[in-house]
N, C-alpha and C positions, 0 to 999 in steps of 0.2 A: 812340941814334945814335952809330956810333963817328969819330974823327976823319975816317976815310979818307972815310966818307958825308958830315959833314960841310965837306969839299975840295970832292968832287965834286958835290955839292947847290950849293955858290957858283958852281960854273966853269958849272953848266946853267941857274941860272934866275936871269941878270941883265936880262934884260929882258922877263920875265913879269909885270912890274904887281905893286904890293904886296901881293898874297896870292897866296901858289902852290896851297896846299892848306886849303879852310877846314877839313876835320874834323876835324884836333888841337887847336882853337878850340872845337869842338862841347862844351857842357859833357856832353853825352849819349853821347860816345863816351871809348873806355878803352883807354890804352897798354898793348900784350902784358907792357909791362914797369915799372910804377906807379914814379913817384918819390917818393923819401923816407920807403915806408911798409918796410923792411928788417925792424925788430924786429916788424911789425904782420904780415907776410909769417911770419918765425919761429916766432911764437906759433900761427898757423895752421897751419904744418908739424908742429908737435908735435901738436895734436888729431889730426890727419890722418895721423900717420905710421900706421897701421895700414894704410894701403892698400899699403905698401910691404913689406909681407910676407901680402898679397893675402888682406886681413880687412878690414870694413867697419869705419870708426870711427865714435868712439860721434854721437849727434846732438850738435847746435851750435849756438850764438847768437851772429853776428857783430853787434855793435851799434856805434852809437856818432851826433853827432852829425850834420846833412845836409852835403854837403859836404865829411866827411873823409876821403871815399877808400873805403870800404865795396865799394860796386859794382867798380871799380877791383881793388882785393886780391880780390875772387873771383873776377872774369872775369877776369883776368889769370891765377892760381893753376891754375883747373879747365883753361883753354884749354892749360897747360904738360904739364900732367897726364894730359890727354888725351892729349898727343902721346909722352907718357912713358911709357904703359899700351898703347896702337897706333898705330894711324897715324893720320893727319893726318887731321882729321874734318872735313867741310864742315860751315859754319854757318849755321844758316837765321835770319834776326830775332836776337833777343840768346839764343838757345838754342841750344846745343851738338847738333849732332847725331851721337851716336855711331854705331859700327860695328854688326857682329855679334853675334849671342849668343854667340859664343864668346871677346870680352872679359871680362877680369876684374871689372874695375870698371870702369862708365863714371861718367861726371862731366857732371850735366846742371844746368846754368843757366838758370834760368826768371826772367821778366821778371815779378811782380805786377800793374804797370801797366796789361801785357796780359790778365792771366790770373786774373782777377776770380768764377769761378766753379769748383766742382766739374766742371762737363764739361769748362770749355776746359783745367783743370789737367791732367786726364788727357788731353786730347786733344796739349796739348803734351809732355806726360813719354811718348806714346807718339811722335809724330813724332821726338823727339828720339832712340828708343831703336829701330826699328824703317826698315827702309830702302823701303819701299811708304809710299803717298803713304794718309795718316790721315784718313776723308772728314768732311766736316763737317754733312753732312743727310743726313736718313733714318737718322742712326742716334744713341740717347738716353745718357746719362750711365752706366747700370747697365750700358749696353755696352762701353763704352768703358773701365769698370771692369774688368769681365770680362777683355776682351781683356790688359790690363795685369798682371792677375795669370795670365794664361797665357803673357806674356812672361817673367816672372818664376819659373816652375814649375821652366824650367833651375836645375840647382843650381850652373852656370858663369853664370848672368847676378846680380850686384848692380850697385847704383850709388849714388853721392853725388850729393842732388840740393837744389842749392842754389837757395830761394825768395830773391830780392830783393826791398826794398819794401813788408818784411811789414809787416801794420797801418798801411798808408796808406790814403788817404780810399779808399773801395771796394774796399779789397785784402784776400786773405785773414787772418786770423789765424793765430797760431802754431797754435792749439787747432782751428781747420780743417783746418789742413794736414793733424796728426798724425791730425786722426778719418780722412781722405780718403786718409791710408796707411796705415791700421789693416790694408785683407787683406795687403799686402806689408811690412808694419813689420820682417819679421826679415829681406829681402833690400835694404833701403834705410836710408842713413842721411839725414838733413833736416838742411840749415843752414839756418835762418833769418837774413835778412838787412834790420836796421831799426834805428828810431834808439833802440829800450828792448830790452832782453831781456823777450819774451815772460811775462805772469801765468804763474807755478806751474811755473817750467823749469828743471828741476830736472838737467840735464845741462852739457853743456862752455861758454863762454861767453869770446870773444875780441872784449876791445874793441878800438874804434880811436879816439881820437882825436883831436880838433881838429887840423889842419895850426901847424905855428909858422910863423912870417911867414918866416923864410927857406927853410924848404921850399916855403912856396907862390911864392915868387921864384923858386925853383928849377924848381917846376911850368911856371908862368908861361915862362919864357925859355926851357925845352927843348922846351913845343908851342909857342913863335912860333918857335922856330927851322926845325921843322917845317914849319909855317904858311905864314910871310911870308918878302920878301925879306929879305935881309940885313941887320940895326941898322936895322929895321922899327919895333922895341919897345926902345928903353930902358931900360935895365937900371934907374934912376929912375922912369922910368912903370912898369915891372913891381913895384917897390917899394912905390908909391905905391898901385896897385890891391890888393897885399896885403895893407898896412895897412888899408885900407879892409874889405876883407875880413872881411878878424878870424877867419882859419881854414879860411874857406868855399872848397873849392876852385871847385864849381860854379860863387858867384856871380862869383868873381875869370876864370873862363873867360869868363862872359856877358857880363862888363865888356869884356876885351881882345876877345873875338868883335864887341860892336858898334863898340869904337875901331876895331878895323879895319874891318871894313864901312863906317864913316861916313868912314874917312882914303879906301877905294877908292877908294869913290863920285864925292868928289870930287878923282881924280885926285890925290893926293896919292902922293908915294912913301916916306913914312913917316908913323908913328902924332903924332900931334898931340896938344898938352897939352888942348884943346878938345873933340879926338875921346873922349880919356879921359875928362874929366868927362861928354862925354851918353854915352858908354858905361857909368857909372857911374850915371847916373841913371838910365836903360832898367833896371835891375835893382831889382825892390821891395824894399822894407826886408820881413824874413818870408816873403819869396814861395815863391811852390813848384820843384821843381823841372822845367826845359824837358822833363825827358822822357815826364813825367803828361802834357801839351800832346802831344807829338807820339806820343804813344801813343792819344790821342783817336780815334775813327771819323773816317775823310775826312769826313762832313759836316757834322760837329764843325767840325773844325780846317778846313773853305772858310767856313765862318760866321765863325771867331774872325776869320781873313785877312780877311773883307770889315769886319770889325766895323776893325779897325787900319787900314784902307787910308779910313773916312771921316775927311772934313774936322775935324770935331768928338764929339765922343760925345754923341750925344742922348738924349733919354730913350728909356727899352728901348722903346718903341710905334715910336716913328720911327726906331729904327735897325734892330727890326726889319722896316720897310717900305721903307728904303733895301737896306737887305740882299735883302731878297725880291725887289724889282727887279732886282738884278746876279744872280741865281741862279736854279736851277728851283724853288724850295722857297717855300712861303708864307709871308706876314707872319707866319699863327701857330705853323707848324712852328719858323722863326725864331725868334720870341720864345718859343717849351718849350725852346727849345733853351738860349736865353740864361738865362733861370731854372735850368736846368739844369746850367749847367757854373756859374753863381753858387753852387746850391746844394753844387757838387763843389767849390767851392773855388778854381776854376780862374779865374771872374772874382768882382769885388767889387760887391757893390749899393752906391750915394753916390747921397742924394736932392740932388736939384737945387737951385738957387738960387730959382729960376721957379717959379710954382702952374701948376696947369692948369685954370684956372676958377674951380673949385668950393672952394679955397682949400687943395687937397692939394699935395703937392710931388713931385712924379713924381719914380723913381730912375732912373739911369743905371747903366750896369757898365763896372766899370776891370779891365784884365788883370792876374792877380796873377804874371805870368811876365816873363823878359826877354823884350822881342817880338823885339829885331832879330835876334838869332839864330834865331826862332820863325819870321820872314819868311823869313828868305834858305834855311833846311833846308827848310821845308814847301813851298815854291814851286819848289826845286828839285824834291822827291818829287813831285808832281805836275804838273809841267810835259811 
């Protein structure tokens, strides 16, 4: 944001209420233009300069640890590059969708979160590279295969296709991906994008790491700027949430996302030293990150929503028959469900205080995410 925008950004929204825009808040969403990662940006230009004399570069390992900008430096990078290589491509979900066969190279971003299998891989690397709508029934993975490498038969069509999120809970591997482009391995190059370089990978490897606390101060204050009204956020409170941090951009987002939320709510017209610490506590010590959550099936994420809107967490029986009552979906669908995102990681099993009789100690699940950003995005999306 340059001066001029930020002039006119003060002169139109002084009496919009302390949040103007929550998505620069969104720890799931990514500036076209990443702060603080320059040298992390450069070292990625160098693997990639091959595309700049319209030759695919070789494959890639962006790693590093959660939190420091990974997702960010790619979606940021390929979105530039796109526009650099043709024209301005619509984007559907977090995936690029390119032009014509008669680009050079296209630059496709695929989300692992989402794309958890061999068919939906190829079903996404074809939406993203192909302008007719890609169906989803009535037609099986060997097709879909097929189809991909007869996009690819042009000797004018390659592309850089960058997997996010590799090796996360149900996500593919590095040693998946490459089997899954084995028919078109000489017209594609793979970045993988996770918090290890891939077993046995034996090509280019661009780390990123950890945020330093005044970068993430820096992070911090250019999305509240964005964000909220004017000295919303404290350049002390954005200090303060960095520290805590310890590098993590996500969770220092998730922190300042719920200070605000909770300063809104209550009418406040800036972030409070009170708002910061339960925005600070809303965020697990280890947790995951919000976007596995909002990448969940809708009836996933209206269970976790009903599960956060009870009074108290009860043991998993009776929260899934609370929950069954507010929804169309049964006690016991409920509770596969709740065992289910427990066993993904997404909630925690904690056996109770209480027995239930027989002298067992029923479990309860606690959400391993920040919820209040997890409320106010998902209730938006389905409202």
């Amino acid at each position: 944001m340059d001066l001029e925008d930020r002039i006119a950004r003060r002169q139109t929204t002084r009496d919009d209420g302390l949040i103007v825009d929550r998505s620069p808040l969104n720890p799931a969403v990514h500036l076209t233009d990443p702060v603080g990662r320059g040298p992390v940006l450069e070292r990625f230009l160098d693997v990639l300069d091959p595309v700049f004399d319209q030759r695919l570069p070789p494959d890639a390992a962006v790693y590093g640890p959660k939190g420091a900008g990974k997702s960010a430096v790619v979606s940021a990078l390929f979105t530039h590059l796109n526009d650099q290589f043709g024209r301005r491509h619509q984007r559907i979900g977090t995936t690029t969708r390119a032009g014509t066969a008669t680009d050079t190279i296209e630059f496709v971003h695929v989300d692992a979160y989402r794309t958890t299998s061999e068919f939906q891989f190829h079903h996404t690397l074809l939406d993203a590279i192909v302008d007719e709508s890609v169906p989803r029934r009535g037609v099986g993975t060997e097709r879909l295969r097929e189809r991909v490498v007869e996009q690819f038969a042009s000797p004018t069509r390659t592309a850089v296709v960058a997997v996010d999120h590799v090796a996360g809970e149900n996500s593919p591997s590095g040693a998946d991906l490459r089997e899954w482009l084995t028919p078109v391995e000489d017209d594609v190059a793979l970045v993988v994008v996770g918090r290890a370089v891939p077993d046995g990978w034996n090509s280019e490897t661009v780390h990123v790491p950890e945020y330093r606390q005044h970068a993430l101060v820096d992070i911090l204050t250019e999305r509240a700027s964005r964000a909220l009204a004017s000295s919303a956020l404290r350049h002390g409170q954005a200090r303060h949430v960095a520290e805590w941090a310890s590098g993590d951009a996500h969770d220092a987002l998730a922190a300042t996302f719920g200070a605000a939320e909770l300063a809104d709510e209550d009418g406040a017209d800036r972030i409070r030293a009170t708002d910061v610490d339960a925005g600070i506590d809303d965020v697990p010590d280890d947790g995951i990150h919000v976007g596995r959550v909002f990448a969940l099936p809708e009836n996933r994420r209206k269970v976790l929503s009903e599960l956060l809107s009870l009074d108290a967490t009860p043991p998993i029986d009776e929260a899934a028959s609370a929950i069954a009552e507010r929804s169309d979906l049964s006690a016991a669908t409920v509770k596969r469900f709740l065992y289910e995102l427990a066993e993904r990681g997404v909630l925690e099993r904690v056996q109770t205080d209480s027995t239930d009789g027989s002298g067992r100690r029923p479990s309860r699940v606690e959400p391993r995410f920040p919820t209040l950003p997890f409320r106010r995005v998902d209730g938006e999306r389905r409202a």
